[in-house]
LUMGU-551129 format. One line per 2 residues: number of its first residue (from 1); for each residue x, y, z of N, C-alpha, C. Coordinates in nm, 3 decimals, decimal comma, always signed. Atoms other than C-alpha are relative to their C-alpha. Last residue first. Layout:
<recs>
NUM = X/Y/Z/X/Y/Z/X/Y/Z  ...
</recs>
This chain:
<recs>
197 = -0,131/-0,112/-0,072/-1,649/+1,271/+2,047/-0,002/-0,062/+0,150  -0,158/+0,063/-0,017/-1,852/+0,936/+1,902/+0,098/+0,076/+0,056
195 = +0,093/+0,112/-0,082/-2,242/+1,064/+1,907/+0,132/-0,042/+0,064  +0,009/-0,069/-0,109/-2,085/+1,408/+1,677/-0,036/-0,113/+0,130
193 = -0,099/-0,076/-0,032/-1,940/+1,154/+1,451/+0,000/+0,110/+0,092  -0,123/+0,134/-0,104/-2,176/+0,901/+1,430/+0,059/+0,098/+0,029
191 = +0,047/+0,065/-0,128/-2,430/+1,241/+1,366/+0,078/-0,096/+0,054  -0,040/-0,113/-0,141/-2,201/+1,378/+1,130/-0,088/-0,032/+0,109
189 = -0,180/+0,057/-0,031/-2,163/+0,999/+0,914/+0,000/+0,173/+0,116  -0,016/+0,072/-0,111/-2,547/+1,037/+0,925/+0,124/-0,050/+0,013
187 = +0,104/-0,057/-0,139/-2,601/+1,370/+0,731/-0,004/-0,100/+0,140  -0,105/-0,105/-0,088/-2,290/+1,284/+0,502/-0,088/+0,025/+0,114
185 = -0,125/+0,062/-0,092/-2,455/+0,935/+0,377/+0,082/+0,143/+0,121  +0,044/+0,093/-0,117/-2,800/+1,099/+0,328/+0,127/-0,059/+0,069
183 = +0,038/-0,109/-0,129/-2,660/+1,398/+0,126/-0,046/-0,096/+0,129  -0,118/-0,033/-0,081/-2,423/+1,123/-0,053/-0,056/+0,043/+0,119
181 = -0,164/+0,054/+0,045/-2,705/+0,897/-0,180/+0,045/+0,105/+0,101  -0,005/+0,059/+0,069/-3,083/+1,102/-0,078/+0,182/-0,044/-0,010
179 = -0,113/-0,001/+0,002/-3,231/+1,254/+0,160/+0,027/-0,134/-0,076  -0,053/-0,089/+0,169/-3,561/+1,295/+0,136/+0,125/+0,016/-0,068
177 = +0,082/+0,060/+0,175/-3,687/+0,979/+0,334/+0,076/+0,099/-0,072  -0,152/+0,065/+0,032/-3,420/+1,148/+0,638/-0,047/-0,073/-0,123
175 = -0,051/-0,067/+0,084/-3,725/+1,416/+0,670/+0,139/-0,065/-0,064  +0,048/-0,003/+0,167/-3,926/+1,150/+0,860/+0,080/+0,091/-0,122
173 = -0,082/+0,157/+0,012/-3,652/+1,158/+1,161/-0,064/-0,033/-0,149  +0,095/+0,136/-0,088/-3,747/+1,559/+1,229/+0,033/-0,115/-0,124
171 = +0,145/+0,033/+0,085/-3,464/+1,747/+1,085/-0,077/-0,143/+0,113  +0,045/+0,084/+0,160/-3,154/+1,765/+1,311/-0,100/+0,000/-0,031
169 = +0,109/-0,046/+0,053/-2,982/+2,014/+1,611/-0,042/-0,090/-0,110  +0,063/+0,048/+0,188/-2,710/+1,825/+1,734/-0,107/+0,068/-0,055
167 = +0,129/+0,029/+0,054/-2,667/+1,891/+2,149/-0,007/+0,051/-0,145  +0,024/-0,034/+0,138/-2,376/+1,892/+2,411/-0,115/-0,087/-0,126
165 = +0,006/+0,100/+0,052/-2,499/+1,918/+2,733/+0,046/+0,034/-0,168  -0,188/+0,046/-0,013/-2,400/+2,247/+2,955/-0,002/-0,148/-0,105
163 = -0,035/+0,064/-0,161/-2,792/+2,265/+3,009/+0,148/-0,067/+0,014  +0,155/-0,008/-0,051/-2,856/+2,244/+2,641/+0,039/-0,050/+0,134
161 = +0,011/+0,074/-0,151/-2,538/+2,340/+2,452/-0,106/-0,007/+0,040  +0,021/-0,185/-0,129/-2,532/+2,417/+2,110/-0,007/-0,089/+0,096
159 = +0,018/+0,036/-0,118/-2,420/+2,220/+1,778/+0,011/+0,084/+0,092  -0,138/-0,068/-0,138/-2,526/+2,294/+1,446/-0,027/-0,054/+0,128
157 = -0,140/+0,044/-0,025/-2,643/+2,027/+1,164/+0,123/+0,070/+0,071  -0,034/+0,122/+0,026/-2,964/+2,246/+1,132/+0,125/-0,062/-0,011
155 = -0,060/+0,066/-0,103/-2,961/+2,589/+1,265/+0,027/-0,170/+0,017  -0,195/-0,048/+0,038/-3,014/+2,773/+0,925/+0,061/-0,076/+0,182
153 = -0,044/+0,063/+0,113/-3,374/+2,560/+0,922/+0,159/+0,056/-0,062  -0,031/+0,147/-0,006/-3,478/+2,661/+1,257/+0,108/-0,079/-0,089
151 = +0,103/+0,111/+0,036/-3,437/+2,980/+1,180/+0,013/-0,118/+0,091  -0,056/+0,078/+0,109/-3,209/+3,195/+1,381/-0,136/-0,083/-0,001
149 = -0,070/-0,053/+0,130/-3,233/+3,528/+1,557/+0,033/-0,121/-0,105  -0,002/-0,093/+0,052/-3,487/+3,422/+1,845/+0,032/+0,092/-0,111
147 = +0,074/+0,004/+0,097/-3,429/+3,061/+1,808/-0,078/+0,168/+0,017  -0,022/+0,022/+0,140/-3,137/+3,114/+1,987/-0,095/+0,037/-0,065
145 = -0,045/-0,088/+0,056/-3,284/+3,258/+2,267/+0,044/+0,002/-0,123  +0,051/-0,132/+0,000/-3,561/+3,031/+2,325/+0,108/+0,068/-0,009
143 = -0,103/-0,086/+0,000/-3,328/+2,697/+2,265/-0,049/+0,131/-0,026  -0,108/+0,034/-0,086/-3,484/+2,381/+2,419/+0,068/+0,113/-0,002
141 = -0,024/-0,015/-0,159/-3,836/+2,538/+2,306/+0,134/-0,007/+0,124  +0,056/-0,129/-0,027/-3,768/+2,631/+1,954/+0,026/+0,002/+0,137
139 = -0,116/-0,108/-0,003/-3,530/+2,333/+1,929/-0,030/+0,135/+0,046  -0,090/+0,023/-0,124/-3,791/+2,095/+2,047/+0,119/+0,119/-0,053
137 = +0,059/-0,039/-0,143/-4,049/+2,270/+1,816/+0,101/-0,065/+0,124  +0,060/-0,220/-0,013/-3,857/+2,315/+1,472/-0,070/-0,001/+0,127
135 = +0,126/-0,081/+0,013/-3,709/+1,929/+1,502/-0,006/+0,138/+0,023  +0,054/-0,029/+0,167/-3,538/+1,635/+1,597/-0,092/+0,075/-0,012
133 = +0,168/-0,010/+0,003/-3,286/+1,714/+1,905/-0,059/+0,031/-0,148  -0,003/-0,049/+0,135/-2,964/+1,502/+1,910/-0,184/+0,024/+0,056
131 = +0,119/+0,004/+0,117/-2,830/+1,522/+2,239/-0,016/+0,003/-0,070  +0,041/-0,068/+0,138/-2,510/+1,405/+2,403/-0,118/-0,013/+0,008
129 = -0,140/-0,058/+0,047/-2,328/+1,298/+2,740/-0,025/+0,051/-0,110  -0,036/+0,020/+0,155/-2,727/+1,275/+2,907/+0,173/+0,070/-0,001
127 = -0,157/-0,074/+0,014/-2,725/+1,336/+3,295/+0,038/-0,024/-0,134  -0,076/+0,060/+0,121/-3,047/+1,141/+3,326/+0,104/+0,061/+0,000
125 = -0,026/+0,172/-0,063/-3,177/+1,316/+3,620/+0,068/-0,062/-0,071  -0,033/-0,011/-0,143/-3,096/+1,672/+3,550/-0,014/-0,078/+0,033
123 = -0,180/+0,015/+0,000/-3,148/+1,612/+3,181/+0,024/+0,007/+0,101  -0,047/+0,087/+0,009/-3,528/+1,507/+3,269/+0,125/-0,017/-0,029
121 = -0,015/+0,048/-0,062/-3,595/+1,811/+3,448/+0,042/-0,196/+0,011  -0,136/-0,016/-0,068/-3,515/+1,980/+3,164/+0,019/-0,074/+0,173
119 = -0,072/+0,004/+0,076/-3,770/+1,812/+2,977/+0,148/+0,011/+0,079  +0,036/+0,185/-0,063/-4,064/+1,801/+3,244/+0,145/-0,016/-0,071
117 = +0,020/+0,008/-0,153/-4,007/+2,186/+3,193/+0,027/-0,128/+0,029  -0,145/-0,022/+0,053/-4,036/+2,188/+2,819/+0,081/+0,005/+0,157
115 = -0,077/+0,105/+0,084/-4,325/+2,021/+2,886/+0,094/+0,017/+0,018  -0,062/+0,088/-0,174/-4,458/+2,292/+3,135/+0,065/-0,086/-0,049
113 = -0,034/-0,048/-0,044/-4,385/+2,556/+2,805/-0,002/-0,099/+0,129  -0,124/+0,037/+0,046/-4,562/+2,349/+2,541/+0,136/+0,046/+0,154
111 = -0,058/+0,180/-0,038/-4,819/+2,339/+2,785/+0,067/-0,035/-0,060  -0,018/+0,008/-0,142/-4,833/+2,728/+2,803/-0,011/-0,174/+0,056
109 = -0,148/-0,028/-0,017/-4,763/+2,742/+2,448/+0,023/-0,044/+0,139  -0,046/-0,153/-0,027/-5,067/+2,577/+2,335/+0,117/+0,017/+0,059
107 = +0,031/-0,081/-0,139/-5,082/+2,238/+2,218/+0,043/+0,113/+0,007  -0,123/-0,068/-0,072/-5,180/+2,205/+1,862/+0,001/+0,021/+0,142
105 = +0,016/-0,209/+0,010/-5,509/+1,994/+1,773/+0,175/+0,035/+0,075  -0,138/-0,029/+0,026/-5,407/+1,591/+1,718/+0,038/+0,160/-0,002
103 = +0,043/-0,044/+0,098/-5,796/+1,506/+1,738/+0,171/+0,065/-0,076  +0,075/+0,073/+0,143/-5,756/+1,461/+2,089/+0,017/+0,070/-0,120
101 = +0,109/-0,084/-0,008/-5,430/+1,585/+2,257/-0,095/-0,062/-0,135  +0,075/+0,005/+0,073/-5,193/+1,386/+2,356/-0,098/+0,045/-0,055
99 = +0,123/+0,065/+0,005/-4,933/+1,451/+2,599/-0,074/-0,032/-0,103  -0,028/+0,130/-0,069/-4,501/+1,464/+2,694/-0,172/-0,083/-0,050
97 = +0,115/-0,011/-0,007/-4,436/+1,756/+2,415/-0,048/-0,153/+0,079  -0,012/-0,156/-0,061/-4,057/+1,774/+2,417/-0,120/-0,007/+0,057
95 = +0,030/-0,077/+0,062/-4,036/+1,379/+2,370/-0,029/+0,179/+0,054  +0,120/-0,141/-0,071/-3,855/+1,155/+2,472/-0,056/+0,078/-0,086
93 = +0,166/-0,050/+0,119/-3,643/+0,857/+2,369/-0,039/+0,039/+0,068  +0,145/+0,025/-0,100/-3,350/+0,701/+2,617/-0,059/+0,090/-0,160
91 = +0,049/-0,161/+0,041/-3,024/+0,580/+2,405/-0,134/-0,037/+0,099  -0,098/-0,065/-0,049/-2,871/+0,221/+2,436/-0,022/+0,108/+0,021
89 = -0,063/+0,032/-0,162/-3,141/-0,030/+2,424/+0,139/+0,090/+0,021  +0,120/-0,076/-0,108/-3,297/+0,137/+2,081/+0,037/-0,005/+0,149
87 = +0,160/+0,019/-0,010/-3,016/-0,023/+1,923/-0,057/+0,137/+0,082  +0,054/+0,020/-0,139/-2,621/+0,130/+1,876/-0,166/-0,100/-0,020
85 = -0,080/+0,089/-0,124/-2,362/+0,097/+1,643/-0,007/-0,021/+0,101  -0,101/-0,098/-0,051/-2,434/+0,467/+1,433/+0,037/-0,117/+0,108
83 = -0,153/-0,088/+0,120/-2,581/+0,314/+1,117/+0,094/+0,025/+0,144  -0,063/+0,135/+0,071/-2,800/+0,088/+1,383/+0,103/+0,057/-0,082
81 = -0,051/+0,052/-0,085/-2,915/+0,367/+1,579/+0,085/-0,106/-0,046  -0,148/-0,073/-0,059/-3,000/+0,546/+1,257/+0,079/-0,051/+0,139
79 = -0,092/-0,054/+0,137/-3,254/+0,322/+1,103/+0,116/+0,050/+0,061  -0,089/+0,077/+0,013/-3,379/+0,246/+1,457/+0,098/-0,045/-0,081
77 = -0,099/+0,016/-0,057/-3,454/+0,582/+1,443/+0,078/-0,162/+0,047  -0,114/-0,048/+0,065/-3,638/+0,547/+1,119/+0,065/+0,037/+0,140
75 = -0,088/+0,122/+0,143/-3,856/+0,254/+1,179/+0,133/+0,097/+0,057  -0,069/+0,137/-0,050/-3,975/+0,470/+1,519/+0,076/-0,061/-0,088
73 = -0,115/-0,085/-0,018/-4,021/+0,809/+1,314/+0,074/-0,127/+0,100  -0,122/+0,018/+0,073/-4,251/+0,569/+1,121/+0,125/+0,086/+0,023
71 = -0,034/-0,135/+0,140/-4,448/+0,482/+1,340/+0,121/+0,010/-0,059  +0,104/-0,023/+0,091/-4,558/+0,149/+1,556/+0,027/+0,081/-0,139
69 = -0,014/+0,146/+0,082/-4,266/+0,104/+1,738/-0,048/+0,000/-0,081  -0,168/-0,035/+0,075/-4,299/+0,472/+1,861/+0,049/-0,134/-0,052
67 = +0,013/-0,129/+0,109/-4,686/+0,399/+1,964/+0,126/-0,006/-0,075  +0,055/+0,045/+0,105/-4,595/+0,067/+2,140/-0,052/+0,069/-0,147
65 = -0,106/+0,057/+0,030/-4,336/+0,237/+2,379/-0,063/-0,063/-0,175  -0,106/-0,087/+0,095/-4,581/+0,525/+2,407/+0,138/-0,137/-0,062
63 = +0,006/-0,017/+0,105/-4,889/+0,249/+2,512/+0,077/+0,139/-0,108  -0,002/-0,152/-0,025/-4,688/+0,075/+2,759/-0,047/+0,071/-0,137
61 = +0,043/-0,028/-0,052/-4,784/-0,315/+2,725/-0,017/+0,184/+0,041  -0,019/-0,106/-0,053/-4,620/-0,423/+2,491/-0,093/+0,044/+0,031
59 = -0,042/+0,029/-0,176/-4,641/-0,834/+2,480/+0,022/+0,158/+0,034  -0,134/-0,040/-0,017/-4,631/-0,793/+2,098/+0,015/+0,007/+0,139
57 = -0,025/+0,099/+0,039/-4,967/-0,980/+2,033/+0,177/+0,031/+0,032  -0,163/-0,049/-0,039/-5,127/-0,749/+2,250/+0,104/-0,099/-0,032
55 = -0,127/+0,070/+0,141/-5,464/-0,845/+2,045/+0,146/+0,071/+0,038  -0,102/+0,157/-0,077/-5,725/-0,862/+2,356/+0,088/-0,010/-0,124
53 = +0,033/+0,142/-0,002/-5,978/-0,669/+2,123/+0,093/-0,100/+0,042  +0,197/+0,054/-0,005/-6,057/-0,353/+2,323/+0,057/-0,139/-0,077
51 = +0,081/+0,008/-0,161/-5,651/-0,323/+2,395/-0,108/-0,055/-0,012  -0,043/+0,177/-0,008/-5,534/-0,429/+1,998/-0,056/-0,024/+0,190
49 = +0,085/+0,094/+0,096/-5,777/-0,093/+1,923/+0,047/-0,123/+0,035  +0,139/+0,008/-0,074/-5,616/+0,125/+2,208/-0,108/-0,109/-0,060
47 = -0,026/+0,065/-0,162/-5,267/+0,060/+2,086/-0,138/-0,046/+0,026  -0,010/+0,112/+0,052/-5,364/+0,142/+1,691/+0,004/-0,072/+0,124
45 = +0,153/+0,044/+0,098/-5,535/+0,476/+1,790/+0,003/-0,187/-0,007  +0,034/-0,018/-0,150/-5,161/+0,560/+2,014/-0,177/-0,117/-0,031
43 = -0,017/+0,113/-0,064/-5,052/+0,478/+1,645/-0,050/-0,066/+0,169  +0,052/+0,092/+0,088/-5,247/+0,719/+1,475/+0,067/-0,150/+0,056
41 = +0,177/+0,073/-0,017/-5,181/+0,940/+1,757/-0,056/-0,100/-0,106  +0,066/+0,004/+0,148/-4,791/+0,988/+1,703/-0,124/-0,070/+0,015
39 = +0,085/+0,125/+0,019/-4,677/+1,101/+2,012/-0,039/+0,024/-0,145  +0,147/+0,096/-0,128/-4,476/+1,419/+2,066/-0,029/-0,103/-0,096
37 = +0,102/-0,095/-0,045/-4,187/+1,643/+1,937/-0,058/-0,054/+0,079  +0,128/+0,027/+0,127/-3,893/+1,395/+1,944/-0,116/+0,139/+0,053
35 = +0,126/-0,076/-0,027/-3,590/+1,438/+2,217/-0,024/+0,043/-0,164  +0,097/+0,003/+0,089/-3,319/+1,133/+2,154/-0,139/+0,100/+0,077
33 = +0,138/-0,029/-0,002/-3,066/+1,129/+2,485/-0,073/+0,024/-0,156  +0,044/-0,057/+0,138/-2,735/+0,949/+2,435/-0,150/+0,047/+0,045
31 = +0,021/-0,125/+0,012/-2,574/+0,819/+2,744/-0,049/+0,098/-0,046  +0,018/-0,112/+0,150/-2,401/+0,561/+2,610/-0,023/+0,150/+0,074
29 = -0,140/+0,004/+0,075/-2,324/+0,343/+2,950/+0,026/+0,086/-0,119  -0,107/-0,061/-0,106/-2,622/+0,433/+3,157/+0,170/-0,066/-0,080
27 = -0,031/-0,169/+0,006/-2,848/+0,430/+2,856/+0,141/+0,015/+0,060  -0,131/-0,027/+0,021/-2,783/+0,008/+2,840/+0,000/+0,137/+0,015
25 = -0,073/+0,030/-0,134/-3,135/-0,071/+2,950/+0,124/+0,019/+0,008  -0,051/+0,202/+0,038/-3,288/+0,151/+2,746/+0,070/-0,066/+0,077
23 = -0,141/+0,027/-0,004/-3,498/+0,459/+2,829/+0,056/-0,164/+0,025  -0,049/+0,170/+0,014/-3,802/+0,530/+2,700/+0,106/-0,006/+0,007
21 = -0,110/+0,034/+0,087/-3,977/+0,859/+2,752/+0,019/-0,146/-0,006  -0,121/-0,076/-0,052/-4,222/+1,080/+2,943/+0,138/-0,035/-0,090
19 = -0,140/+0,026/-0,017/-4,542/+0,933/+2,765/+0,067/+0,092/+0,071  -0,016/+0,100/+0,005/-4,938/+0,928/+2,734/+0,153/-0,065/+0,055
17 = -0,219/+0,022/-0,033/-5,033/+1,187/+2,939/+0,011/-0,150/-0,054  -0,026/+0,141/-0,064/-5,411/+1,249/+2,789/+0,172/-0,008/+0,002
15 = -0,113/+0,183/+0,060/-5,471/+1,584/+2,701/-0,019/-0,091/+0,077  -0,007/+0,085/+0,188/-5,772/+1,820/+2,684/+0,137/-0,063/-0,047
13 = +0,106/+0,089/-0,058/-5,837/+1,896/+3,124/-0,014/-0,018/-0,174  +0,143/-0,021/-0,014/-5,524/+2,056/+3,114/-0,114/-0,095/+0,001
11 = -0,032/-0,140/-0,010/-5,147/+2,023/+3,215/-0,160/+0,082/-0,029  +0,024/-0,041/+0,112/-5,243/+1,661/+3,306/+0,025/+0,184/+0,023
9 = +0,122/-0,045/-0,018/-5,096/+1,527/+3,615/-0,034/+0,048/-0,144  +0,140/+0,057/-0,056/-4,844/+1,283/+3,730/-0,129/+0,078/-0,043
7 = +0,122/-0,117/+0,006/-4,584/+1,337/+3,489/-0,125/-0,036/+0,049  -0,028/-0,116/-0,122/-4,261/+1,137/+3,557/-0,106/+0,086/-0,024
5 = +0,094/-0,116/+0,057/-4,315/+0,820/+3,336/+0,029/+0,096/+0,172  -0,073/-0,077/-0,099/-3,974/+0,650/+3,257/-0,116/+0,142/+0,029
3 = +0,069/-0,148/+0,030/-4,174/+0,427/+2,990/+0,061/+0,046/+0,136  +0,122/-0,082/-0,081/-3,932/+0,130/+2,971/-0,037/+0,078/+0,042
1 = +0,030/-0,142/-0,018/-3,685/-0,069/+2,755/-0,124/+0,014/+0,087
</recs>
């Protein structure tokens, strides 16, 4: 895999661009796009620390590839890539939100808003055959009208188009801990099953 970085500039002068995405070396046969909110700074924290002491004991070098390895929305999509008969090398990884912001403060709308931007300009290259997007802020943003009259949370396990693409709405990847016996088996037998049309 490798960071597919398309954002040359910072949207302000309080992030750091860490990522664009990760796409695998098999995408171009699957197809599958994965859009995440953003970075998980506690791991970004963990990159920068094996940097100062020379400890890149994992040979990764990109510090979003090493972040999402790191966390635990990483464990858990390789959790589900594996139920559904794929790795990490078949699907690309993104995120809505491409930067970092110290201290993990909210970005504002108007850099949620170029994001969401960098976003669609990444289905227009990629040509994804499916999405599954995890989450109340990539859905907000991928689907401003929708999410005008619908929760987040009554739009879960529906499917909508994003740029003619068809696209999964699902709980962010940590929310699959709560799930439990059947509700966990049915929640990822409709993902194989929407991944597989």
């Amino acid at each position: 895999m490798y960071s597919d970085k398309i954002c040359q500039s910072f949207c302000s002068d309080r992030v750091s661009c860490y990522n664009s995405g990760i796409k695998g070396k098999y995408y171009d046969e699957h197809r599958i796009m994965f859009v995440l909110h953003r970075s998980d700074s506690r791991a970004i924290k963990e990159y920068e620390h094996a940097i100062n002491s020379l400890d890149l004991h994992a040979g990764i070098e990109d510090p979003y590839v090493y972040a999402l390895r790191k966390s635990d929305t990483g464990r858990l999509l390789r959790w589900l890539t594996s139920y559904c008969g794929m790795t990490e090398d078949d699907v690309y990884i993104t995120n809505l939100f491409k930067c970092l912001i110290p201290e993990d403060k909210e970005p504002r709308m108007d850099e949620y808003k170029a994001c969401a931007g960098l976003l669609r300009d990444q289905v227009l290259e990629h040509k994804p055959r499916k999405i599954l997007v995890f989450g109340g802020k990539p859905f907000h943003y991928m689907f401003p009208e929708i999410s005008k009259t619908n929760t987040f949370e009554s739009m879960i396990s529906h499917e909508e188009l994003y740029m003619d693409t068809p696209s999964l709405i699902l709980n962010h990847p940590r929310r699959l801990h709560g799930l439990k016996g059947l509700e966990r088996q049915e929640y990822f037998v409709k993902i194989r099953n929407f991944l597989k049309k």
